[in-house]
N, CA, C, O and CB atoms as a CASP TS submission, in Angstrom:
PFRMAT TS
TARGET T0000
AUTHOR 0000-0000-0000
METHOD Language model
MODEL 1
PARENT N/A
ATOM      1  N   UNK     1      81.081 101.868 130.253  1.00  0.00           N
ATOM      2  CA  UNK     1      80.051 102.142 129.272  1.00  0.00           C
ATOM      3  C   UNK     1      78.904 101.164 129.457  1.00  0.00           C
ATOM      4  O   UNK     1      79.116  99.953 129.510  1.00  0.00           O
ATOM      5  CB  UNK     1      80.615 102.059 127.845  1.00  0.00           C
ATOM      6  N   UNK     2      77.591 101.731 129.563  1.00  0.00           N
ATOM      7  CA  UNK     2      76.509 100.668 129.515  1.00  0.00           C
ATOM      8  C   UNK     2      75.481 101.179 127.890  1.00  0.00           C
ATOM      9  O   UNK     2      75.352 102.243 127.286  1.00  0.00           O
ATOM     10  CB  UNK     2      75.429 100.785 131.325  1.00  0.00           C
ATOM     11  N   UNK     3      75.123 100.263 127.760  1.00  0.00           N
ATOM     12  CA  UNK     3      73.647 100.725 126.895  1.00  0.00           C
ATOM     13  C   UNK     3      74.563 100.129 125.213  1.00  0.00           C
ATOM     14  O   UNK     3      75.659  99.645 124.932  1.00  0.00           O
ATOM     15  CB  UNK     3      73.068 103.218 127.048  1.00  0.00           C
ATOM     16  N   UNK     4      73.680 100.420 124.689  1.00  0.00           N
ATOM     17  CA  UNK     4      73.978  99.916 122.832  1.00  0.00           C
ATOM     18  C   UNK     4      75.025 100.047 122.685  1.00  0.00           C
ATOM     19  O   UNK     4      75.593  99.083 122.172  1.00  0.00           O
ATOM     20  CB  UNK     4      73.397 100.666 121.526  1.00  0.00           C
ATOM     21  N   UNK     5      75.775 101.117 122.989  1.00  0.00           N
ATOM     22  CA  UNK     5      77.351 102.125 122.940  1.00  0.00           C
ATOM     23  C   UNK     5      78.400 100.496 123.047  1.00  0.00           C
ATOM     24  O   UNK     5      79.060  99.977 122.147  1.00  0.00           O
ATOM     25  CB  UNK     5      77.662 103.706 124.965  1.00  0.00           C
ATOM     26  N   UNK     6      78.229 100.081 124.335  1.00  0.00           N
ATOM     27  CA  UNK     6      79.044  99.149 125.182  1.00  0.00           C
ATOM     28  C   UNK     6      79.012  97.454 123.924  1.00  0.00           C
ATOM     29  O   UNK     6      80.004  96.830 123.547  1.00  0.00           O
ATOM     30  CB  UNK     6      78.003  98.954 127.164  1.00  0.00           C
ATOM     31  N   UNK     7      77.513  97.155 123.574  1.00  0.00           N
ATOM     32  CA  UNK     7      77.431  95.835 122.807  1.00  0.00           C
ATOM     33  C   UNK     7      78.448  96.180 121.493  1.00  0.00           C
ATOM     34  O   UNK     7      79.279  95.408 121.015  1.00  0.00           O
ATOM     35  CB  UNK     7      75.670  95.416 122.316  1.00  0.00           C
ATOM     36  N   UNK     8      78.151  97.529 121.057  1.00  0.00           N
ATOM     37  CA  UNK     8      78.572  97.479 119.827  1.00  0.00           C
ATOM     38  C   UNK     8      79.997  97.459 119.857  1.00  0.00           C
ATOM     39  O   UNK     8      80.703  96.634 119.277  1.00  0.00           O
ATOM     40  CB  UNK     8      78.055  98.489 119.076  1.00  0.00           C
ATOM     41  N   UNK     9      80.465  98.612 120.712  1.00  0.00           N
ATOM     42  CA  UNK     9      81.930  98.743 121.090  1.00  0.00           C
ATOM     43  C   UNK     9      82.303  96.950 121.130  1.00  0.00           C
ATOM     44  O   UNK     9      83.127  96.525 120.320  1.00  0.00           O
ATOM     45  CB  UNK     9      82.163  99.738 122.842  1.00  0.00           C
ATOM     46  N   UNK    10      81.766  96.178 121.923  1.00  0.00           N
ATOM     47  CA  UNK    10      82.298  94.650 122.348  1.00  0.00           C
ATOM     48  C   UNK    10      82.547  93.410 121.144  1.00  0.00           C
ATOM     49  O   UNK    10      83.357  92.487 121.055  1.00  0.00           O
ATOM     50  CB  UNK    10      81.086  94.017 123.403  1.00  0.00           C
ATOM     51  N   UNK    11      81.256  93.963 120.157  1.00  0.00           N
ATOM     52  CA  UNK    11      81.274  93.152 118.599  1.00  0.00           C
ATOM     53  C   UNK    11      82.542  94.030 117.790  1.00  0.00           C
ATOM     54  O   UNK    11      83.545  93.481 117.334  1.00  0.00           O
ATOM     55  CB  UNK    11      79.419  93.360 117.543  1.00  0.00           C
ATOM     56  N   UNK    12      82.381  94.881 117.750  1.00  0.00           N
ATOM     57  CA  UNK    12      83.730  95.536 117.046  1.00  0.00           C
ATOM     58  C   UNK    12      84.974  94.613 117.367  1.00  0.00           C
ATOM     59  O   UNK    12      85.543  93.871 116.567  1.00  0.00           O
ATOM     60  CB  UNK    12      84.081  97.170 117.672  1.00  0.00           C
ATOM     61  N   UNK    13      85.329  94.841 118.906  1.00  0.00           N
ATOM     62  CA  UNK    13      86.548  94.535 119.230  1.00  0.00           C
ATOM     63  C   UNK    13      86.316  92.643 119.221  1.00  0.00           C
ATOM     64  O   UNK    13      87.480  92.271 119.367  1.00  0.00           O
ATOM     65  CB  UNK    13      87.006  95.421 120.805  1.00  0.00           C
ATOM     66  N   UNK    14      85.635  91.634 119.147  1.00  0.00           N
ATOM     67  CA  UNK    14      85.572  90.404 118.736  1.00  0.00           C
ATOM     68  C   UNK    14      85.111  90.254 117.335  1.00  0.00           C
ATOM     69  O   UNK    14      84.848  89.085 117.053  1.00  0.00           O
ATOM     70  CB  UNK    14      84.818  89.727 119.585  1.00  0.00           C
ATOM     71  N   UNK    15      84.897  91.332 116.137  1.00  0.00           N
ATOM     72  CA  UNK    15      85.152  91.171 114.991  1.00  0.00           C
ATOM     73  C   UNK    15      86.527  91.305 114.411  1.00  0.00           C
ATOM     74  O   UNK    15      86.873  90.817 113.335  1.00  0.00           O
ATOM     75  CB  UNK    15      84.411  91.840 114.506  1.00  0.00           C
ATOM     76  N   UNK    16      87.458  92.178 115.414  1.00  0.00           N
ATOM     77  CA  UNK    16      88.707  92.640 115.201  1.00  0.00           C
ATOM     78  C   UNK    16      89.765  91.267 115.735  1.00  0.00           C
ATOM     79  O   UNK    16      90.916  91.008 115.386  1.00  0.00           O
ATOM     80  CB  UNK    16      88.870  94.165 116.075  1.00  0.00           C
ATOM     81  N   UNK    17      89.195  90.818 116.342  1.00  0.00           N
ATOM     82  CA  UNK    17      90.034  89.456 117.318  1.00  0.00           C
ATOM     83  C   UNK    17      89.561  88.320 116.178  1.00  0.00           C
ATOM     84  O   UNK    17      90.524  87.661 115.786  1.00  0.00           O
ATOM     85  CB  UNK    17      89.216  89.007 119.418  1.00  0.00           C
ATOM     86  N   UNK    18      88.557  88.031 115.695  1.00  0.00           N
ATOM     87  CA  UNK    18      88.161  87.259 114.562  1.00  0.00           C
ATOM     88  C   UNK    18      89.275  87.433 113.459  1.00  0.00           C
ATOM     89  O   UNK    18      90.146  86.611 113.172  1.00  0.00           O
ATOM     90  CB  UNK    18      86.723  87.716 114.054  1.00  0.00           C
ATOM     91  N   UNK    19      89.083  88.575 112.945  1.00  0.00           N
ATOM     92  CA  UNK    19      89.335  88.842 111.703  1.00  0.00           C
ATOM     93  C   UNK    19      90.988  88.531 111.729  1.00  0.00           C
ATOM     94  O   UNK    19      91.627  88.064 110.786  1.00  0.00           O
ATOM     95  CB  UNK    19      88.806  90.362 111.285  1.00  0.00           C
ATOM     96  N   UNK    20      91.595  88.964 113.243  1.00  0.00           N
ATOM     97  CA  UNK    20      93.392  88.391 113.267  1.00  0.00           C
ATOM     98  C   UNK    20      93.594  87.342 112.957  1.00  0.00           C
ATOM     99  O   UNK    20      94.421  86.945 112.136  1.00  0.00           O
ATOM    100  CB  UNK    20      94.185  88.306 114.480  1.00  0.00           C
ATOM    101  N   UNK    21      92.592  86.538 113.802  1.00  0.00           N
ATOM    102  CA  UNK    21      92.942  84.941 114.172  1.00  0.00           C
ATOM    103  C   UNK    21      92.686  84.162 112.616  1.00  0.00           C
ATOM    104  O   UNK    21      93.223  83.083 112.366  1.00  0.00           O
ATOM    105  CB  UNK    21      91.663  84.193 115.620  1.00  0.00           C
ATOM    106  N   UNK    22      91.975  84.729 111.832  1.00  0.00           N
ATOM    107  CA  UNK    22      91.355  84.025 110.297  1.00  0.00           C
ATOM    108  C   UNK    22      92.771  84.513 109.833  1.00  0.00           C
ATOM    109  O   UNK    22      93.513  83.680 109.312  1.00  0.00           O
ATOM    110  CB  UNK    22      89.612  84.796 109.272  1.00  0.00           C
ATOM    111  N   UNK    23      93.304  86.135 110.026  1.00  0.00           N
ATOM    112  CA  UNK    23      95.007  86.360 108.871  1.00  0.00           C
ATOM    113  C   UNK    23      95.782  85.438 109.665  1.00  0.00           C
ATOM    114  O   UNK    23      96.284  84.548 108.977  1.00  0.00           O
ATOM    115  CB  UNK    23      96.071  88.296 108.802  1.00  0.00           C
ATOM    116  N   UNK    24      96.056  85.368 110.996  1.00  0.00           N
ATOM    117  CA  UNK    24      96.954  84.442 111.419  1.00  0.00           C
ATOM    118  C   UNK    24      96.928  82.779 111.124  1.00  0.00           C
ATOM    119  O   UNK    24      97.875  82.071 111.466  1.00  0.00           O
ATOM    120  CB  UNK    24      96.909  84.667 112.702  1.00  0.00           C
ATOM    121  N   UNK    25      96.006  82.363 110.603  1.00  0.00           N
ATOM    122  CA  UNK    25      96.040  80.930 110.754  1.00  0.00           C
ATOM    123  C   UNK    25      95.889  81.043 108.912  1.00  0.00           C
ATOM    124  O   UNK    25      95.109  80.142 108.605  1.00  0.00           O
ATOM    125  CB  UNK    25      94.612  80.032 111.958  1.00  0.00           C
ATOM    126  N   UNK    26      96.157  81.491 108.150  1.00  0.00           N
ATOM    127  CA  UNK    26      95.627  81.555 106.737  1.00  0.00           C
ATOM    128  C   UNK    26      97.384  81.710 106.586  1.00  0.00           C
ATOM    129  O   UNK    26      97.912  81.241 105.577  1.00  0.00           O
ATOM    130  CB  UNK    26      94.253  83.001 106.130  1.00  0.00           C
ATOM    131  N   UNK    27      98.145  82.321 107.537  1.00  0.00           N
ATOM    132  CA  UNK    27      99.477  82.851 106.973  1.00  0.00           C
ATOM    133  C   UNK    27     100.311  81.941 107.305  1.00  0.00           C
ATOM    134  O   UNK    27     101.364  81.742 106.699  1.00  0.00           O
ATOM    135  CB  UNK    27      99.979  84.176 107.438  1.00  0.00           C
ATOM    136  N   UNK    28      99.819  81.129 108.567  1.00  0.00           N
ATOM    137  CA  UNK    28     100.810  80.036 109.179  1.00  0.00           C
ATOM    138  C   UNK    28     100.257  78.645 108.101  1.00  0.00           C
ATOM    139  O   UNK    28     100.966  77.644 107.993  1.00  0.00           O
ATOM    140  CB  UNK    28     100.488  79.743 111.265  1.00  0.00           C
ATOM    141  N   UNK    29      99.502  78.717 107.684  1.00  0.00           N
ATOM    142  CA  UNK    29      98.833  77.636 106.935  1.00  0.00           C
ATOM    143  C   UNK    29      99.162  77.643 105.648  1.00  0.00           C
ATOM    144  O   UNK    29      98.998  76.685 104.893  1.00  0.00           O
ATOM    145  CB  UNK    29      97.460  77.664 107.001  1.00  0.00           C
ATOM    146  N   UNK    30      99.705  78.863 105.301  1.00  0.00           N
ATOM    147  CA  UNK    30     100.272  78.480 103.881  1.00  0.00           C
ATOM    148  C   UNK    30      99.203  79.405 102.967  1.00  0.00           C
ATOM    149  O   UNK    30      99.715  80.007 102.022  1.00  0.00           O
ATOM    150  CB  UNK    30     100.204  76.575 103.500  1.00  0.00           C
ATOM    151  N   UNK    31      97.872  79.550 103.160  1.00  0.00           N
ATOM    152  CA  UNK    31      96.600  79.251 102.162  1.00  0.00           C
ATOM    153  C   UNK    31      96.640  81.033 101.599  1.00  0.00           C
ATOM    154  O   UNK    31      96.180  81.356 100.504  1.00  0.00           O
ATOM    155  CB  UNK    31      94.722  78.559 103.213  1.00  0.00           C
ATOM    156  N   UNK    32      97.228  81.973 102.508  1.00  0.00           N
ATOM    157  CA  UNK    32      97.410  83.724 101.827  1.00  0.00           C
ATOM    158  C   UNK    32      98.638  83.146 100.783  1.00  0.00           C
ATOM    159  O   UNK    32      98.645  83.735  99.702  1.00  0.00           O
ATOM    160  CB  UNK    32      98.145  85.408 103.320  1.00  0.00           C
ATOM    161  N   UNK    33      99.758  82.000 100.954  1.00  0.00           N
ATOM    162  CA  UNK    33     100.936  82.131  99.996  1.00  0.00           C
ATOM    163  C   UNK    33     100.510  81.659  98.128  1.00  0.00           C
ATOM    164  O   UNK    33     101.142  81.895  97.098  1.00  0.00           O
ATOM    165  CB  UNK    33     102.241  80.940 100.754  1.00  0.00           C
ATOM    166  N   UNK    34      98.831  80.730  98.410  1.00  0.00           N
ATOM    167  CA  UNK    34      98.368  80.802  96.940  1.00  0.00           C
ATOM    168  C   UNK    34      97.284  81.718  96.804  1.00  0.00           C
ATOM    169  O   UNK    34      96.598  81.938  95.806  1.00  0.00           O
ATOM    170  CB  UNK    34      97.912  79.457  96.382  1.00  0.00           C
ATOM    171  N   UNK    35      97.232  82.142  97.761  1.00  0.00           N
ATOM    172  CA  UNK    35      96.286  83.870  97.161  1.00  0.00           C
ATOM    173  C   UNK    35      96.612  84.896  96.522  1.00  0.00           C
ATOM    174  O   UNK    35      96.040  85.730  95.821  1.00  0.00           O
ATOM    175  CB  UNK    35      95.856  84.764  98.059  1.00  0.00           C
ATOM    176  N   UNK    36      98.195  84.586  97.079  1.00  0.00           N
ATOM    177  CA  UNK    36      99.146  86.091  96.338  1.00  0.00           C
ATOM    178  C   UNK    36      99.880  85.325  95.335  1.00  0.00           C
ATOM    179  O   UNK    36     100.325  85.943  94.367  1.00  0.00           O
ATOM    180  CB  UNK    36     100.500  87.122  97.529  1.00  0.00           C
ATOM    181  N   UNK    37     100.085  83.955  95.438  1.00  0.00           N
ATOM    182  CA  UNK    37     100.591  83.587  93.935  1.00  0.00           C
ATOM    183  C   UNK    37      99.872  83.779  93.177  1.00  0.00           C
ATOM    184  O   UNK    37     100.455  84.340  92.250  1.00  0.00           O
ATOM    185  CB  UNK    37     100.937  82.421  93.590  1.00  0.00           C
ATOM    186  N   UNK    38      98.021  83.543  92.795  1.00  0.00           N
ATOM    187  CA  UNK    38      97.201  83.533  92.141  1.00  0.00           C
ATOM    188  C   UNK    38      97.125  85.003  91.622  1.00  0.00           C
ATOM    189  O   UNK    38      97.337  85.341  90.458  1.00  0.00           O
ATOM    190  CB  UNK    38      96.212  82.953  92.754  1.00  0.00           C
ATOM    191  N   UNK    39      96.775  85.869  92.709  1.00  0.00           N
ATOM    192  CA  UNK    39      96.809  87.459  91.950  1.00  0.00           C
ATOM    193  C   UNK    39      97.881  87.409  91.268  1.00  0.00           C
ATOM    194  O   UNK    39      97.731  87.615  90.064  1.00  0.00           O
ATOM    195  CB  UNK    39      96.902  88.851  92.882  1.00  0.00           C
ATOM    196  N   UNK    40      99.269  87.134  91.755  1.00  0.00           N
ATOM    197  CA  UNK    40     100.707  87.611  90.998  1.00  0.00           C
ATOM    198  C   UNK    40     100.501  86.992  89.814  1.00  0.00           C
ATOM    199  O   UNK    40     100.691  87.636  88.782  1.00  0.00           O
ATOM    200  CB  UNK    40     102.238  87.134  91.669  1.00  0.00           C
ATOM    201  N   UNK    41     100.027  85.481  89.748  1.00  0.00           N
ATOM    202  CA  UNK    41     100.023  84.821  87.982  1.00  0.00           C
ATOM    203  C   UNK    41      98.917  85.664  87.078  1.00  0.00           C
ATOM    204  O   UNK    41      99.120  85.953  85.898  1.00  0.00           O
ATOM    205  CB  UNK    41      99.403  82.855  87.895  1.00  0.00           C
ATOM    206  N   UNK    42      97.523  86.071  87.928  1.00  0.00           N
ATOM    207  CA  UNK    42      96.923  86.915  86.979  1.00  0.00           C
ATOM    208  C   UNK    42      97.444  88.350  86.623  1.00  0.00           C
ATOM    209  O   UNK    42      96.979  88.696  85.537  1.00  0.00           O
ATOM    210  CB  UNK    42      95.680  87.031  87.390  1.00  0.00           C
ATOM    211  N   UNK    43      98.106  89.118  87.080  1.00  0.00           N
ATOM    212  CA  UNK    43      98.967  89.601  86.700  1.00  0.00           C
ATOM    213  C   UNK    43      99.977  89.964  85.742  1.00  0.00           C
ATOM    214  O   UNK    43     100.202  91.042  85.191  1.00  0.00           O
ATOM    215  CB  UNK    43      99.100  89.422  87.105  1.00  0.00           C
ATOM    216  N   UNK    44     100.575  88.771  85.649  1.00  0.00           N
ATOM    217  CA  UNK    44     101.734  88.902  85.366  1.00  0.00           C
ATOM    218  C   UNK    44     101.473  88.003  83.739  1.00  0.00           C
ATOM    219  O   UNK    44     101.984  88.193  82.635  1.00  0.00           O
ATOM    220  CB  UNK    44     102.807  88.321  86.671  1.00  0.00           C
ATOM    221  N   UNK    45     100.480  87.020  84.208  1.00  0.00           N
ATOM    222  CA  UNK    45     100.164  86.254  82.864  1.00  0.00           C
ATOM    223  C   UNK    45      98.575  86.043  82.623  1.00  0.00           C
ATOM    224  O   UNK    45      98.334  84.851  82.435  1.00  0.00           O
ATOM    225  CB  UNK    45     100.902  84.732  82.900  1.00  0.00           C
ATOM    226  N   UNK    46      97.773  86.616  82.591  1.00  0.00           N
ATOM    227  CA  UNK    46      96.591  87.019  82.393  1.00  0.00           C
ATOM    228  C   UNK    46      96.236  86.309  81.016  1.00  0.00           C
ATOM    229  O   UNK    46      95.073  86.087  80.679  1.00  0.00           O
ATOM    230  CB  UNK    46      96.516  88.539  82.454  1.00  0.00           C
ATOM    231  N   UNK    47      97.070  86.058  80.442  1.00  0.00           N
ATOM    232  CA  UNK    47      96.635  84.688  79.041  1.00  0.00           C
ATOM    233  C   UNK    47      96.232  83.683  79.541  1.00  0.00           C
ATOM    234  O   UNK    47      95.213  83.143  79.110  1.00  0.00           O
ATOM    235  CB  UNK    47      97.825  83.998  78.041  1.00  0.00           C
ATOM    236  N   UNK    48      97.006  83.133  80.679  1.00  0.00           N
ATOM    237  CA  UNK    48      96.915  81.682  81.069  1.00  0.00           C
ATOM    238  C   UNK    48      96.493  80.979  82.193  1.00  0.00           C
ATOM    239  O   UNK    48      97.464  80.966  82.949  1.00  0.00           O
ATOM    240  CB  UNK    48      97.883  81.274  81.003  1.00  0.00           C
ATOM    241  N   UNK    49      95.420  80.298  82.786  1.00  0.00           N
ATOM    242  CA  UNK    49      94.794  79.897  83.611  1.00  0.00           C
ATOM    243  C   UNK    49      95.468  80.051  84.973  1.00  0.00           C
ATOM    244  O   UNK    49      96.693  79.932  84.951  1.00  0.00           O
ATOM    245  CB  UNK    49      94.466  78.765  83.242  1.00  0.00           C
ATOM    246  N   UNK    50      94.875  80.301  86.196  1.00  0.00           N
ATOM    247  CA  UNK    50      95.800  80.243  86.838  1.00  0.00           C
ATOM    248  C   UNK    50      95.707  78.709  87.752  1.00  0.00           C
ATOM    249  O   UNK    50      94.683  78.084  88.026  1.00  0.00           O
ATOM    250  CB  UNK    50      95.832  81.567  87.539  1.00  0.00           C
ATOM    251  N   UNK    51      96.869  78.427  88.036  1.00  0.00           N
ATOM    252  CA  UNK    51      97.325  76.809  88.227  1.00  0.00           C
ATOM    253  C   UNK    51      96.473  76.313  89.452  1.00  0.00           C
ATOM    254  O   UNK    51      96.418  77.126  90.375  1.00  0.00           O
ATOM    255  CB  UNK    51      99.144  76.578  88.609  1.00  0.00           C
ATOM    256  N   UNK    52      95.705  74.964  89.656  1.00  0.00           N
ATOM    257  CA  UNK    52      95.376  74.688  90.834  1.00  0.00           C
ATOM    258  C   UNK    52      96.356  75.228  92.159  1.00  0.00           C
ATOM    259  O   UNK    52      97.413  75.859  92.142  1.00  0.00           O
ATOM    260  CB  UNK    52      95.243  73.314  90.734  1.00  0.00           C
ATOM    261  N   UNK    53      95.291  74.543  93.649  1.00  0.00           N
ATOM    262  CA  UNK    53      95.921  74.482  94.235  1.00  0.00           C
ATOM    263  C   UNK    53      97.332  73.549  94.740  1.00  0.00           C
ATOM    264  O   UNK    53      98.460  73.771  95.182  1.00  0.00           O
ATOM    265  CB  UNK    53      95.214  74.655  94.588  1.00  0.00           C
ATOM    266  N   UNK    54      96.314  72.155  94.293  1.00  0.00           N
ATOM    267  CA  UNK    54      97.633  71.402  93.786  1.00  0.00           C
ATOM    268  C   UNK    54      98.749  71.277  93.095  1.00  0.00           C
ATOM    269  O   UNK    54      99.666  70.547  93.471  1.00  0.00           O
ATOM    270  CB  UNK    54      97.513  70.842  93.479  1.00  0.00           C
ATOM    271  N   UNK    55      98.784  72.022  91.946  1.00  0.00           N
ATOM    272  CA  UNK    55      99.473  72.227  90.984  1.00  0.00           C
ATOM    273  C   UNK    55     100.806  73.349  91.796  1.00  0.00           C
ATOM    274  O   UNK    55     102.033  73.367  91.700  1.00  0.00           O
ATOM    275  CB  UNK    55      98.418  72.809  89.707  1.00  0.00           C
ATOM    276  N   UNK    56     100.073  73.962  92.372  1.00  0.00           N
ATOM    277  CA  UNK    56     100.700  75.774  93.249  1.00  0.00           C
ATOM    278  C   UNK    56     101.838  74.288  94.035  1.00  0.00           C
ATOM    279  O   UNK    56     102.910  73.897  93.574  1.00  0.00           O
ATOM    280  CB  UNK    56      98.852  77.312  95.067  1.00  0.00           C
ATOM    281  N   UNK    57     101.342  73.924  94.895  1.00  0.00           N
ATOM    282  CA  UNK    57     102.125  73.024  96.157  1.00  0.00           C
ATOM    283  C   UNK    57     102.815  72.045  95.598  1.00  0.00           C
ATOM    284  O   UNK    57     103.821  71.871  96.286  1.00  0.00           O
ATOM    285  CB  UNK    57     101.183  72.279  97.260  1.00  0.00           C
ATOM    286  N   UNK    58     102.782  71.136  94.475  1.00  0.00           N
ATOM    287  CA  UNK    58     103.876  70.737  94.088  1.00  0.00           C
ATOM    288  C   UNK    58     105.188  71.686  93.054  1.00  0.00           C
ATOM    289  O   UNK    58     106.391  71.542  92.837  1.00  0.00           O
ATOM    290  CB  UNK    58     103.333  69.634  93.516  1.00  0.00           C
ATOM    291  N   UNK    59     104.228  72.562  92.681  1.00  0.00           N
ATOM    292  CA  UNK    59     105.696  73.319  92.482  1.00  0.00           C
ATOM    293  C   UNK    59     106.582  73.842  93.529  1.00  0.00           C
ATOM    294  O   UNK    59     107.778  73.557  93.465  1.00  0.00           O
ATOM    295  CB  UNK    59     105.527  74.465  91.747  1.00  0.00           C
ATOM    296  N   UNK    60     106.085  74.659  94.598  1.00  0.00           N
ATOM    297  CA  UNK    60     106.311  75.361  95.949  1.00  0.00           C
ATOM    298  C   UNK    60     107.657  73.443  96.729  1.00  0.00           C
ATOM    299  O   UNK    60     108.743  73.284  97.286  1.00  0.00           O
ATOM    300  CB  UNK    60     103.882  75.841  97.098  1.00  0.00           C
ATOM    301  N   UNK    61     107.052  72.979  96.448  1.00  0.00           N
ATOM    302  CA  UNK    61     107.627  71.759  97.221  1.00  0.00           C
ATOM    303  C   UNK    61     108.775  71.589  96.407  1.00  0.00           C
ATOM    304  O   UNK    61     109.798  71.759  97.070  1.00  0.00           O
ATOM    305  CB  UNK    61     106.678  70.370  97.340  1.00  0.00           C
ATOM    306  N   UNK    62     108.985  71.319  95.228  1.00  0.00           N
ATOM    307  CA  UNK    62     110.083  71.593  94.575  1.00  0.00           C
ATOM    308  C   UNK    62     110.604  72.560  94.256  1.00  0.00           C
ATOM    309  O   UNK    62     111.625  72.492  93.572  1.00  0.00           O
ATOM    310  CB  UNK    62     110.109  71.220  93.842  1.00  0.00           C
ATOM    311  N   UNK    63     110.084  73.751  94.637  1.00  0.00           N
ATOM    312  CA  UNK    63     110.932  74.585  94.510  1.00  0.00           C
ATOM    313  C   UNK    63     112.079  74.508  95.952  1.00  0.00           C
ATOM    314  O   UNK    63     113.307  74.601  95.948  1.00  0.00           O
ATOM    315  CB  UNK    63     110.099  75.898  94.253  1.00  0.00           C
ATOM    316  N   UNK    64     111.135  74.305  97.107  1.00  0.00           N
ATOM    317  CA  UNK    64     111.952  74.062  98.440  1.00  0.00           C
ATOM    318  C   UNK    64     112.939  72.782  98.118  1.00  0.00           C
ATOM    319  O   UNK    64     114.049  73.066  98.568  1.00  0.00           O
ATOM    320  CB  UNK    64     110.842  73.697  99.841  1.00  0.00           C
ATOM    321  N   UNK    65     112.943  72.030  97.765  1.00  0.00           N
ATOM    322  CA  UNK    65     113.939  71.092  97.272  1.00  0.00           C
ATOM    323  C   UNK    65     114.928  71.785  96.424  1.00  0.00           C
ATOM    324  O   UNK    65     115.902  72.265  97.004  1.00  0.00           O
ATOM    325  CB  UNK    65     113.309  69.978  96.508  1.00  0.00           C
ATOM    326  N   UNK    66     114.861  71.878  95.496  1.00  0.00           N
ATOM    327  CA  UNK    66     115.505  72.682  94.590  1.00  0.00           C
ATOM    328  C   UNK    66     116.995  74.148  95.312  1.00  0.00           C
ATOM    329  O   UNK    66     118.145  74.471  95.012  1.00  0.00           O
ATOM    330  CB  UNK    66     113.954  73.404  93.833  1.00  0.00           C
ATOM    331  N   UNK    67     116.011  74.527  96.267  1.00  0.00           N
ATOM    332  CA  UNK    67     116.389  75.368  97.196  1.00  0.00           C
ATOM    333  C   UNK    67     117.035  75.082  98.704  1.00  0.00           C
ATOM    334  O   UNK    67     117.085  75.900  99.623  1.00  0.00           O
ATOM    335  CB  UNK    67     115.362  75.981  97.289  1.00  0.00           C
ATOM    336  N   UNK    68     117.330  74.246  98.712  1.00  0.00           N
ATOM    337  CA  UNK    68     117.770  73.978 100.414  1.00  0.00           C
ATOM    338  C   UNK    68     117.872  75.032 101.338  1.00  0.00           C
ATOM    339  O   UNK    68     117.260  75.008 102.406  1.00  0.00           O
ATOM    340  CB  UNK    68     119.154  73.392 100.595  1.00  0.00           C
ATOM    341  N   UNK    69     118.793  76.190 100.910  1.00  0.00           N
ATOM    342  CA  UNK    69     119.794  77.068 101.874  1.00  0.00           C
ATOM    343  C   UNK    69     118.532  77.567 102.219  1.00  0.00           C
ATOM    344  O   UNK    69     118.642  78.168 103.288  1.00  0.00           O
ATOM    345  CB  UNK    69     121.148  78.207 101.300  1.00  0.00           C
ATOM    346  N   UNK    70     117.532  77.588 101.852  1.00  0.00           N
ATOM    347  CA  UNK    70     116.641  78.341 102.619  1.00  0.00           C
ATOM    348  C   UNK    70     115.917  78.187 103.752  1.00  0.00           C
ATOM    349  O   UNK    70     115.530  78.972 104.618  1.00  0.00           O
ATOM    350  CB  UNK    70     115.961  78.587 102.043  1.00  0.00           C
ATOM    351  N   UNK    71     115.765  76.549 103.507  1.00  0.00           N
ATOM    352  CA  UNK    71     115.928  76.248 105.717  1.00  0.00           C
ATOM    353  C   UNK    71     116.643  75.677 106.223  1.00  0.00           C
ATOM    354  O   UNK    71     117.798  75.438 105.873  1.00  0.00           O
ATOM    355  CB  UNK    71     114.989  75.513 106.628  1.00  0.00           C
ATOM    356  N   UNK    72     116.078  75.338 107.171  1.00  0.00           N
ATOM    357  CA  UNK    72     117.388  75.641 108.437  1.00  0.00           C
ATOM    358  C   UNK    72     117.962  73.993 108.407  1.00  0.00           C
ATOM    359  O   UNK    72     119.166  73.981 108.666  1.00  0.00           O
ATOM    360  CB  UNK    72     116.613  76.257 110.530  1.00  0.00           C
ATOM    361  N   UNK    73     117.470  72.781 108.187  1.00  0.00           N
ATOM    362  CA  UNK    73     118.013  72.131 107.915  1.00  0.00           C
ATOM    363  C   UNK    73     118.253  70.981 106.972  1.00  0.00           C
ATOM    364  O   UNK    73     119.303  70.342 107.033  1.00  0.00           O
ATOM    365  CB  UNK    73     118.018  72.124 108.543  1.00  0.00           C
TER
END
């Protein structure tokens, strides 16, 4: 393919390679697990503020304490 067809086709497919690499490093990073806590607390409790991020990670940290069997060692 040459001409406009070819640039646009090429930004598509490096907006599509972008847009993985931002879900992949957001999912390995932890930062989608207080995005979906945040929707789930507005949700679920829509009275009450929803908790920092800090607030999110020391609970999450004790909850993994709390929890052992769930990794591996």
């Amino acid at each position: 393919m040459t001409g406009p067809t070819a640039s646009a086709g090429h930004r598509s497919a490096s907006a599509r390679l972008l847009r993985w690499i931002r879900w992949y490093l957001r999912e390995i990073s932890g930062a989608a697990d207080y995005d979906r806590h945040c929707l789930r607390h507005l949700r679920e409790h829509p009275d009450r503020p929803v908790p920092s991020r800090r607030a999110y990670e020391s609970w999450r940290t004790g909850r993994r304490e709390e929890h052992p069997q769930t990794r591996c060692c």
